[in-house]
C-alpha positions in Angstrom: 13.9 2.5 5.8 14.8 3.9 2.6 18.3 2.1 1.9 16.2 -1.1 2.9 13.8 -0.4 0.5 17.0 0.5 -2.1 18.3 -2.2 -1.9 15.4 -4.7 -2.0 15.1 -7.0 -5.1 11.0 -7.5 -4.4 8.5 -4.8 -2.3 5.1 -5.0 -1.7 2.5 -2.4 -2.5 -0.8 -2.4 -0.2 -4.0 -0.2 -1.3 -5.3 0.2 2.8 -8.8 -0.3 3.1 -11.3 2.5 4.6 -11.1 1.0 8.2 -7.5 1.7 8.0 -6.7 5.6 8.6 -4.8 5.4 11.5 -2.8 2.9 10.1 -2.8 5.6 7.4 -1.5 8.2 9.8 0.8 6.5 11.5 3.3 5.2 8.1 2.7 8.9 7.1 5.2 10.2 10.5 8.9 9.4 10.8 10.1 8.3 13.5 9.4 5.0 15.5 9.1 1.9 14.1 5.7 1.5 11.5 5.8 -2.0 12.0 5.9 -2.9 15.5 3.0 -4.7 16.4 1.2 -5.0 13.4 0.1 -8.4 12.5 2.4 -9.5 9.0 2.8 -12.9 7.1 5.3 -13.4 4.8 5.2 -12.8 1.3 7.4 -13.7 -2.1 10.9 -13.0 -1.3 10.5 -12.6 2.5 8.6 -9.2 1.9 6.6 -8.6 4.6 2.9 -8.3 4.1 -0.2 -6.8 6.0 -2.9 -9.5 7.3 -5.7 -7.0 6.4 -5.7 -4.6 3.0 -8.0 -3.4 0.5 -5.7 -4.6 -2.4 -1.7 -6.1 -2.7 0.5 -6.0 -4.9 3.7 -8.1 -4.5 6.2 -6.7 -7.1 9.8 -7.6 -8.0 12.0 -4.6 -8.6 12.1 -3.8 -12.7 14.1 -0.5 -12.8 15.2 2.6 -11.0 15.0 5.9 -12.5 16.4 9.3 -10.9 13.4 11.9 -10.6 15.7 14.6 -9.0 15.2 14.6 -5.6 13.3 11.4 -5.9 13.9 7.8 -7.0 11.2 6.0 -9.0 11.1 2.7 -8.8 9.1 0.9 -11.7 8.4 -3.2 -10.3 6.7 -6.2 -11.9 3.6 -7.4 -11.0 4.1 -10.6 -9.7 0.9 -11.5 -7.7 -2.3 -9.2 -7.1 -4.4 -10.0 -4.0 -7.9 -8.3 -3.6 -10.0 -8.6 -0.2 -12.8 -7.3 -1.7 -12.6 -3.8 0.7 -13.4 -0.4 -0.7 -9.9 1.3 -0.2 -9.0 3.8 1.8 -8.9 7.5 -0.1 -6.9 10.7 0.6 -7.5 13.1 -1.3 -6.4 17.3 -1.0 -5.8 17.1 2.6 -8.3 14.6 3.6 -9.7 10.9 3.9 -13.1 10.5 1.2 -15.1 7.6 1.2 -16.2 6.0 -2.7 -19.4 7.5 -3.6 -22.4 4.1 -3.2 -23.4 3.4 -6.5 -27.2 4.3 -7.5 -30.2 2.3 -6.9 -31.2 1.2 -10.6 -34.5 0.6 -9.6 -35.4 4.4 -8.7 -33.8 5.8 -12.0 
């Protein structure tokens, strides 16, 4: 997975949304194959792309950098979807839901 993502000229970035832990869980494990029976379409550049997402960014690649023992790779923005879904959030060891914004009519 990682030479394919190398070697890629375009990538897709996908913010899950908050129904989407196990999805969550299961990209976070090596092993078997993430995508296998997940519903994709196709995005620019043949990327593949979730059917269902908080947020997407398709991105063609801008630069590689060495971190060390990582690479970063820096793309460009080429086109930003948004369903609209409060994204999914993990944060020190855990999922966290968005805090619901306050009534203004009880301040």
């Amino acid at each position: 997975c990682f030479e394919d993502f190398m070697a890629a000229e375009a990538f897709a970035i996908h913010v899950l949304a908050e129904d989407q832990q196990e999805l969550s869980n299961r990209f976070a494990k090596t092993g078997s194959d993430r995508f296998a029976g997940l519903e994709l379409s196709e995005g620019l550049s043949g990327v593949p792309l979730l059917t269902h997402y908080s947020t997407c960014f398709q991105c063609s690649l801008a630069n590689q950098y060495d971190g060390g023992d990582h690479v970063i790779i820096v793309g460009k923005v080429l086109e930003l979807s948004d369903h609209g879904l409060n994204p999914l959030i993990f944060h020190r060891g855990g999922y966290k839901e968005l805090a619901t914004d306050s009534d203004p009519s009880k301040d």
